[in-house]
C-alpha positions in Angstrom: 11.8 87.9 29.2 8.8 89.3 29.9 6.5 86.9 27.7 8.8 83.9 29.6 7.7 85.0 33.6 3.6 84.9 31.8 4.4 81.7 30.4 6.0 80.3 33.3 3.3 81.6 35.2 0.0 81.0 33.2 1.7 77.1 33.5 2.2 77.1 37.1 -1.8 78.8 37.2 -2.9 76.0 35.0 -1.3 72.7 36.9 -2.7 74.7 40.0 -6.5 74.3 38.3 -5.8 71.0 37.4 -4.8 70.0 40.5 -8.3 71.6 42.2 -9.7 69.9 38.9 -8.6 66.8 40.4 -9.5 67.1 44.0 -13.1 68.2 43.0 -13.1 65.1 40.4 -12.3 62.5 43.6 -15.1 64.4 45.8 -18.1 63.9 42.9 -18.0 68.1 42.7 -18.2 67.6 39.2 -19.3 71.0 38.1 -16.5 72.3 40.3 -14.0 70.0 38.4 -15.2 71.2 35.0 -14.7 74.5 35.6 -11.4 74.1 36.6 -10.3 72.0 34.0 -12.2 74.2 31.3 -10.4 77.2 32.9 -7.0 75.7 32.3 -7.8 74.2 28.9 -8.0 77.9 27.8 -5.1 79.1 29.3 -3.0 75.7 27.5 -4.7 77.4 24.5 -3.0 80.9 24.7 0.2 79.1 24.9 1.5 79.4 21.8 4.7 76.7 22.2 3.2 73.7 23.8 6.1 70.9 25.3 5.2 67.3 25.6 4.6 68.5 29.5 2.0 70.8 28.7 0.5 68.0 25.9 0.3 65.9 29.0 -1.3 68.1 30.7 -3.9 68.4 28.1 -4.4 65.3 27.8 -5.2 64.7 31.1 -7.6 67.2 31.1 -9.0 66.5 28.4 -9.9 62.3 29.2 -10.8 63.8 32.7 -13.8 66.3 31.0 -14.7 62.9 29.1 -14.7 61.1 32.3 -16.9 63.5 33.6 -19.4 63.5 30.8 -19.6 59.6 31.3 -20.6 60.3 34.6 -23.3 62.5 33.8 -24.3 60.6 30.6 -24.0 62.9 28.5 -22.1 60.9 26.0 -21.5 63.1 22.7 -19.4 65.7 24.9 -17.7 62.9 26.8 -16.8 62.0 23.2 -15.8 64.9 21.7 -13.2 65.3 24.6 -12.0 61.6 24.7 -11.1 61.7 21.1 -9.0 64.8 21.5 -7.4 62.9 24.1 -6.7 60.0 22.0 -5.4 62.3 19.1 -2.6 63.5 21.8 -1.6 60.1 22.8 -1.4 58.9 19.0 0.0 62.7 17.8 3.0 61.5 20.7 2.9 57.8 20.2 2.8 57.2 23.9 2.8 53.9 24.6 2.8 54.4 28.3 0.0 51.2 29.7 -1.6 53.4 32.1 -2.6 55.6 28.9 -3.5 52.9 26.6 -5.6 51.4 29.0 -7.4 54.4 29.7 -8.2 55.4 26.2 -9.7 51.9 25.8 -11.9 52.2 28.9 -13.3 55.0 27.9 -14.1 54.2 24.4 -15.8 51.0 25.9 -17.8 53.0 27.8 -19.0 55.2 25.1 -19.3 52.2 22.6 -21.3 50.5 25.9 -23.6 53.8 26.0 -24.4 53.8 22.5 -25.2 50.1 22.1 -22.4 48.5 20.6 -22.3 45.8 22.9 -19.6 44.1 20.8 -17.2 47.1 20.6 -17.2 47.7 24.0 -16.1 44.1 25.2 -13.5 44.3 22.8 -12.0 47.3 24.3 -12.5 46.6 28.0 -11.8 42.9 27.7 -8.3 44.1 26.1 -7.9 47.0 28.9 -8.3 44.6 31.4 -5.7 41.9 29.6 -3.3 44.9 29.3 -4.0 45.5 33.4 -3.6 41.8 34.3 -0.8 41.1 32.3 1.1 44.0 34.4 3.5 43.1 36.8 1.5 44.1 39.8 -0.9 43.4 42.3 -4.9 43.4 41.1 -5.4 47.0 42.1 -8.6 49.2 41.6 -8.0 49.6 38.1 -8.7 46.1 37.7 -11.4 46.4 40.2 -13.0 49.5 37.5 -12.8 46.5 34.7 -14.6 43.9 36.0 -17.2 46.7 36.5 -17.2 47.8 33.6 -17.5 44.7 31.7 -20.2 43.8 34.2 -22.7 46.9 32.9 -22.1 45.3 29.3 -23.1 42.1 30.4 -26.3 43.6 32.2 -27.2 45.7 29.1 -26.9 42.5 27.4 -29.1 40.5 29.8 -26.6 38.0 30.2 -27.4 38.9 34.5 -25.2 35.8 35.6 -22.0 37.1 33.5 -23.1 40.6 35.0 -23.0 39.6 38.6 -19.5 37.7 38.5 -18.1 40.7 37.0 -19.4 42.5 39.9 -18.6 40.0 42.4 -14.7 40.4 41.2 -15.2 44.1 41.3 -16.4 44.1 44.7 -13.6 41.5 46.2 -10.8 43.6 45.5 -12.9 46.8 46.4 -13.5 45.8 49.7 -9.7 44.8 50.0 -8.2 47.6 48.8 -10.3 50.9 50.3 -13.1 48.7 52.6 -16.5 48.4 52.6 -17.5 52.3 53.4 -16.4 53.7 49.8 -18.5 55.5 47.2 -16.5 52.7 44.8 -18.1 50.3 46.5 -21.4 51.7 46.5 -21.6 52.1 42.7 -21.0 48.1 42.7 -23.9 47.6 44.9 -26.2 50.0 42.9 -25.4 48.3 40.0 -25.8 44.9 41.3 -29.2 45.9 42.4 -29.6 46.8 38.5 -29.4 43.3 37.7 -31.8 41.6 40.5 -34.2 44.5 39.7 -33.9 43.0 35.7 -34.7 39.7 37.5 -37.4 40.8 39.2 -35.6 40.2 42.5 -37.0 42.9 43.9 -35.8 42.8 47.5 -32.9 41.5 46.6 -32.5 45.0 44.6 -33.8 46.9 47.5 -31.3 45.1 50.1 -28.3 46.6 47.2 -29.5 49.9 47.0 -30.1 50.4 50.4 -26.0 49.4 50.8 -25.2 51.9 48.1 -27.8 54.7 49.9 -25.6 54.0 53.0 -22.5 54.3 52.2 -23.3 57.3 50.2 -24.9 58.8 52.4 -21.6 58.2 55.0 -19.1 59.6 52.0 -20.6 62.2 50.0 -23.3 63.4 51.6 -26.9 63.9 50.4 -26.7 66.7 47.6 -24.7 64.5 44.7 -26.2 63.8 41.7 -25.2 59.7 42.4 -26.7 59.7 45.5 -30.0 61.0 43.6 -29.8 58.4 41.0 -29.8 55.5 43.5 -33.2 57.4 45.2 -34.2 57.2 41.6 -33.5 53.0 41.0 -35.3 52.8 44.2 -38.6 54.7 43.3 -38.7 52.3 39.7 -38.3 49.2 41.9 -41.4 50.4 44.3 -43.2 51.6 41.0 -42.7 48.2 39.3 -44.1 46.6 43.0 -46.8 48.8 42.5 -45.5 51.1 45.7 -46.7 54.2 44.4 -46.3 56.0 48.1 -42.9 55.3 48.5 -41.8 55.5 44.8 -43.0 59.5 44.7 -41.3 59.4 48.0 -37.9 58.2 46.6 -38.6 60.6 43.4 -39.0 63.4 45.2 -35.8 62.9 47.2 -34.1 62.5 43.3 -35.5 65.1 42.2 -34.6 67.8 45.0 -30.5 66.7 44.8 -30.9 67.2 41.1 -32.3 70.5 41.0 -29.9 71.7 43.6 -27.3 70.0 41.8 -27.8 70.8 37.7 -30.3 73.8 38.1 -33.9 73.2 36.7 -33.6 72.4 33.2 -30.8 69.3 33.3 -32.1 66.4 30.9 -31.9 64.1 33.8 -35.0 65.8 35.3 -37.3 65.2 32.4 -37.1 61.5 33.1 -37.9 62.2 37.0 -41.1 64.3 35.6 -42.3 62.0 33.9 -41.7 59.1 36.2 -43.9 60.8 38.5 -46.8 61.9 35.8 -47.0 57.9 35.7 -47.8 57.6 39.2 -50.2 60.8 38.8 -51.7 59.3 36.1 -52.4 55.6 37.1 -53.7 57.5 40.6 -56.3 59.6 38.1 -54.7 63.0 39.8 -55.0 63.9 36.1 -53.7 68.0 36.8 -51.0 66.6 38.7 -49.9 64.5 36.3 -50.0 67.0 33.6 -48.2 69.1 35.7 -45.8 66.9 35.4 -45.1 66.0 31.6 -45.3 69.8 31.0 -41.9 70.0 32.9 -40.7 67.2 31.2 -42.0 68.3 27.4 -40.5 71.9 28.2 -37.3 70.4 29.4 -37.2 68.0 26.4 -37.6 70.3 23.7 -35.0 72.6 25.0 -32.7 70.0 25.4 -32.9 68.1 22.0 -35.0 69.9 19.8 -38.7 68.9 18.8 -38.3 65.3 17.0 -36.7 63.4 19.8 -38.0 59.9 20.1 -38.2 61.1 23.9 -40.8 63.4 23.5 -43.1 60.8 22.5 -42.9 59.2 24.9 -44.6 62.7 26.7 -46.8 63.1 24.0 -48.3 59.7 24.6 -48.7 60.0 28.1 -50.2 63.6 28.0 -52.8 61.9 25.6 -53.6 59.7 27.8 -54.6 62.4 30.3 -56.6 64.4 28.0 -58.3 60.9 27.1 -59.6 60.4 30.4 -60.4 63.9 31.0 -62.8 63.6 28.0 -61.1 66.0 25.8 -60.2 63.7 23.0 -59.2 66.0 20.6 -57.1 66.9 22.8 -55.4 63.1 23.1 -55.9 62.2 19.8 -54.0 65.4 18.7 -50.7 64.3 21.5 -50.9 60.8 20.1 -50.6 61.7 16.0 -47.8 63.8 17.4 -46.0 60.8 19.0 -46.4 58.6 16.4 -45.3 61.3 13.4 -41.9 61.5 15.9 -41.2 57.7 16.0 -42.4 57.5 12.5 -40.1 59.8 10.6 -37.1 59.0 13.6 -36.9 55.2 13.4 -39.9 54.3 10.7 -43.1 52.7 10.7 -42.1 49.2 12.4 -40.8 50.6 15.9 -42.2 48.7 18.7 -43.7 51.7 20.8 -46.3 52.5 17.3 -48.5 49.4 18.1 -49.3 51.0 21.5 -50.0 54.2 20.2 -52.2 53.2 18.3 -54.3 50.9 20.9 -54.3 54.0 22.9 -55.8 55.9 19.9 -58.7 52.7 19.2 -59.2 53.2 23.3 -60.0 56.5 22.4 -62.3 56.4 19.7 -64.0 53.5 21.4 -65.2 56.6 24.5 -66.5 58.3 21.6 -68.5 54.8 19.9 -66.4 55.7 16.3 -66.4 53.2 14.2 -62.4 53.8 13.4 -61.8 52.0 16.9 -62.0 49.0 14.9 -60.0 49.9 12.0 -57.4 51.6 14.6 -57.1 48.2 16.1 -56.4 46.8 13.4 -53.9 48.6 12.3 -51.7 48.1 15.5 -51.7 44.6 14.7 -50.4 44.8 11.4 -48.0 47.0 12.4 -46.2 45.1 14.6 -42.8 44.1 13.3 -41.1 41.0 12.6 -38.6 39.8 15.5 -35.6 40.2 13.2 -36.3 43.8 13.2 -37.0 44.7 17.1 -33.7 43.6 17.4 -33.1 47.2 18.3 -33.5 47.2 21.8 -30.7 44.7 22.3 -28.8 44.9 19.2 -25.0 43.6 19.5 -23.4 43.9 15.9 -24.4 47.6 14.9 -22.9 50.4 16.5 -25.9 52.9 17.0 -29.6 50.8 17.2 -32.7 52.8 17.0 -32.4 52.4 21.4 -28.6 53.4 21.2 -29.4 56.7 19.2 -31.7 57.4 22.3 -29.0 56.8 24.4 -26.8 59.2 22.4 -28.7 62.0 23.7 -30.3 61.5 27.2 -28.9 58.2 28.3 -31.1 56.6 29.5 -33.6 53.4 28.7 -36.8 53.8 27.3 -39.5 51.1 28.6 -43.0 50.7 27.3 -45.2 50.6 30.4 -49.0 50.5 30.9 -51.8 50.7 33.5 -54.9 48.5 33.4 -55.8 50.3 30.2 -53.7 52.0 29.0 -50.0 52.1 27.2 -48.2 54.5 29.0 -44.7 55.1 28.1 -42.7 55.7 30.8 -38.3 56.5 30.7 -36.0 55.9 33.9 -32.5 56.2 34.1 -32.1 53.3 34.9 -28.4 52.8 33.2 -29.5 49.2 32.2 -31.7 47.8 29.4 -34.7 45.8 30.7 -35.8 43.5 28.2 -39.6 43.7 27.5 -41.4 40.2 26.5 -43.5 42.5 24.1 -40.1 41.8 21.8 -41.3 38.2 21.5 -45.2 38.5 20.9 -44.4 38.1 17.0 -42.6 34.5 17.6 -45.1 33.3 20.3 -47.8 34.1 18.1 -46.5 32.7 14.9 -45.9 29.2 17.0 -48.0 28.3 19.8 -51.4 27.5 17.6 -53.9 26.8 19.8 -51.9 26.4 23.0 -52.4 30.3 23.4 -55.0 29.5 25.9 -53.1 27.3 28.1 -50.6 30.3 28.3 -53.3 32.8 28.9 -54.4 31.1 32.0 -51.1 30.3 33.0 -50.2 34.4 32.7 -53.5 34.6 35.2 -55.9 35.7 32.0 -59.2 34.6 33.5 -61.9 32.7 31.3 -64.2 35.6 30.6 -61.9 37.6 29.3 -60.2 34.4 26.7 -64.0 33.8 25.5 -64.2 37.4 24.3 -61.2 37.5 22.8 -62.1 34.1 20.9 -65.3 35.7 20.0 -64.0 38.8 18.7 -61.0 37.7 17.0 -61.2 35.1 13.9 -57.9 32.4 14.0 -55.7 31.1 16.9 -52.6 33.4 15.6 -55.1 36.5 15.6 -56.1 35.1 19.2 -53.1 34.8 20.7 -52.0 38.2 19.4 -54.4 40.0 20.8 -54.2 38.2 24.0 -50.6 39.3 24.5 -51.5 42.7 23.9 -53.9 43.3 26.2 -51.6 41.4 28.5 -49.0 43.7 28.0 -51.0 46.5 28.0 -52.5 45.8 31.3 -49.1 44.7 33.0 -46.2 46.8 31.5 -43.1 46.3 32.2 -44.1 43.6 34.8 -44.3 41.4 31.6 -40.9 40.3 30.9 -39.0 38.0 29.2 -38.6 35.9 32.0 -41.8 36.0 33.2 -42.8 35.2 30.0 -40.4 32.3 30.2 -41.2 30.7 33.3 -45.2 30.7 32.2 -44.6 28.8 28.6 -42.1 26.3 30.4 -45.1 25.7 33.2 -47.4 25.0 30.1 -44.8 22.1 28.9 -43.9 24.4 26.0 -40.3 24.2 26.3 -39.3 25.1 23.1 -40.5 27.9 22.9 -39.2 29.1 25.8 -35.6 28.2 25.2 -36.0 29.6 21.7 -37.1 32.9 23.7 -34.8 32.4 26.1 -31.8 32.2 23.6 -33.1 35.2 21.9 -30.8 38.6 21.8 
């Protein structure tokens, strides 16, 4: 009798934490919600009889830690609690829709996360079959579909498919809870995702600044989402060449997330760095050390010390030391990025090129002969296009980007100041595509046109007679043209900028072979 009243009552305790679980979920207090739900997750463990009430109840908890996760990115946890989730449902063979339909969401999401573009279509698209097929009115789960699909279509750069998704997200959004919900605000940050991937910069601005509002109204200012929009803003000024205002925004970012995950979060290694960029390119060199030794601290606590993410602070600290004059120094941070990218994803990764120029910029301060040779190298070790499929792969499951995902999720873009390659990561939650991925095909088929697209990218005539001068063949040209394009410009040079300057030199063919391009 006895062991009955604890029973009875440790299952009353736990529905009670689920419940604030719940509540806490709906208000964005995630780390509130966790501990509830962890809480009763251990109590359902002491039971030692578990009814199908009580495996509901776990289950629940469980996809709602998984949810969670998703929300924070941290997708290998949100995974490990989604499939014990599943395991319930398929242990019970519930066949209830609401369930089935959120097991599939959340796998898409996951399979979205980790790059398999394919996979995650598959399960949304039949979610959201499942959902319309329903005898009922299109609710907000159908709303949380469309969305869905929508970030698929946006890591995919297929931005028109993105935006109607979000359009139909945002129709029934506004009908069903109104235009001041934080819903509705995640549709208008992630619509500003896609103009910011089109370089529609104040359109971006105009949907962030929606989203900030409306936050702002619902939540307050100390959430974690309401950071991540500050942070979306700050890369749109960066990329405008705002550097003011982006620290501005970074700061604001950065002071929700520490009072929000504590000082050594993942999320704040990308924020570091972000702002050792703007140091850098400003030549506040301590600054901007100051900066990447938060992030590399945070970084190797977080994922050990051969994460592709680190060299990405490896690079960029070299770059300091490189224009501090200690080139030891930088040539010792760049051997250490490149041995990480080397033994992680192998010798043809797109980011080794870079390196490497960074390493011949180097030398060259020092008048050493291995410039040349240094040089050289980066442009043999470029890789074919079939093989930097990675950062937009579709059939594979984990790419080389995906497995980057895996563990900080978050988008890695290769971005440079007049000199110099520096590597900078957002979180951005979408993939920009970076025209680098084409210099191999542009190369290999534009022959002596490379000039005409020089000046048509704004290269002026000085600098084309050097590079004719110092480089023997139009394909050797034209390579290193693009490079130093790219490395002056970063991420400004994108595929479609890239596009619209080959289709205003009458080389359409290229451009739709480019533009057709995954």
């Amino acid at each position: 009798m006895g062991n009955l009243a604890i029973g009875v009552t440790s299952l009353q305790q736990i529905k009670t934490l689920f419940s604030d679980g719940e509540a806490y979920q709906n208000d964005r207090k995630y780390k509130q919600a966790l501990a509830c739900y962890t809480q009763a997750s251990n109590l359902l463990e002491s039971i030692d009889d578990i009814t199908q009430d009580m495996d509901e109840l776990r289950y629940n908890i469980f996809l709602n830690i998984g949810t969670i996760y998703l929300k924070q990115y941290q997708t290998n946890s949100a995974k490990t609690f989604i499939e014990k989730a599943i395991r319930i449902r398929t242990v019970n063979k519930w066949e209830n829709q609401d369930k089935v339909t959120q097991c599939l969401d959340s796998q898409g999401e996951i399979k979205r996360l980790e790059g398999d573009y394919n996979g995650a279509l598959h399960d949304l698209m039949k979610s959201l079959k499942i959902k319309l097929g329903a005898d009922r009115n299109e609710g907000l789960d159908v709303a949380n579909s469309y969305h869905s699909i929508g970030m698929v279509y946006d890591d995919q750069g297929k931005y028109a498919d993105a935006l109607s998704m979000y359009d139909k997200s945002l129709k029934i959004k506004l009908e069903t809870i109104g235009d001041n919900h934080p819903s509705v605000a995640d549709t208008y940050q992630n619509m500003g995702d896609v103009y910011r991937h089109q370089e529609k910069y104040a359109d971006a601005l105009s949907m962030y600044d929606k989203s900030l509002k409306i936050k702002l109204e619902t939540i307050g200012d100390k959430y974690p989402s309401v950071a991540d929009t500050y942070n979306n803003m700050g890369v749109v000024y960066q990329l405008q060449s705002k550097n003011a205002d982006a620290l501005s925004m970074y700061d604001k970012s950065l002071k929700i997330k520490l009072e929000a995950n504590g000082d050594n979060h993942p999320n704040l290694a990308i924020t570091y760095n972000n702002m050792g960029v703007i140091y850098l390119n400003q030549e506040q060199f301590a600054d901007a050390l100051s900066m990447y030794d938060k992030s590399l601290k945070i970084e190797l606590e977080a994922n050990g010390d051969n994460h592709p993410n680190l060299a990405i602070t490896y690079n960029n600290m070299g770059l300091v030391y490189r224009k501090q004059g200690k080139f030891a120094d930088a040539l010792s941070m760049y051997q250490k990025a490149i041995q990480i990218l080397v033994d992680v994803h192998g010798e043809n990764h797109p980011q080794i090129p870079a390196i490497y120029r960074n390493m011949a910029n180097c030398y060259d301060q020092q008048n050493r002969r291995d410039a040349t040779s240094m040089r050289h190298k980066a442009n043999n070790s470029f890789p074919h296009p079939d093989q930097l499929n990675i950062t937009n792969q579709q059939s594979t499951p984990i790419s080389h980007q995906s497995q980057d995902r895996r563990q900080y999720q978050q988008q890695i873009l290769l971005h440079g100041d007049n000199k110099d390659g520096i590597l900078n990561m957002n979180i951005l939650f979408n993939f920009v595509v970076d025209a680098v991925s084409y210099i191999n095909y542009i190369y290999e088929n534009i022959g002596v046109n490379w000039k005409k697209l020089a000046r048509k990218l704004g290269v002026n005539q000085n600098e084309i007679n050097v590079i004719e001068y110092e480089n023997h063949g139009v394909n050797e040209q034209c390579m290193e043209m693009l490079w130093q394009y790219h490395m002056k410009h970063g991420s400004a040079f994108t595929k479609l900028k890239l596009i619209n300057a080959l289709k205003g030199c009458n080389l359409g063919q290229i451009a739709e072979k480019i533009e057709n391009m995954q």
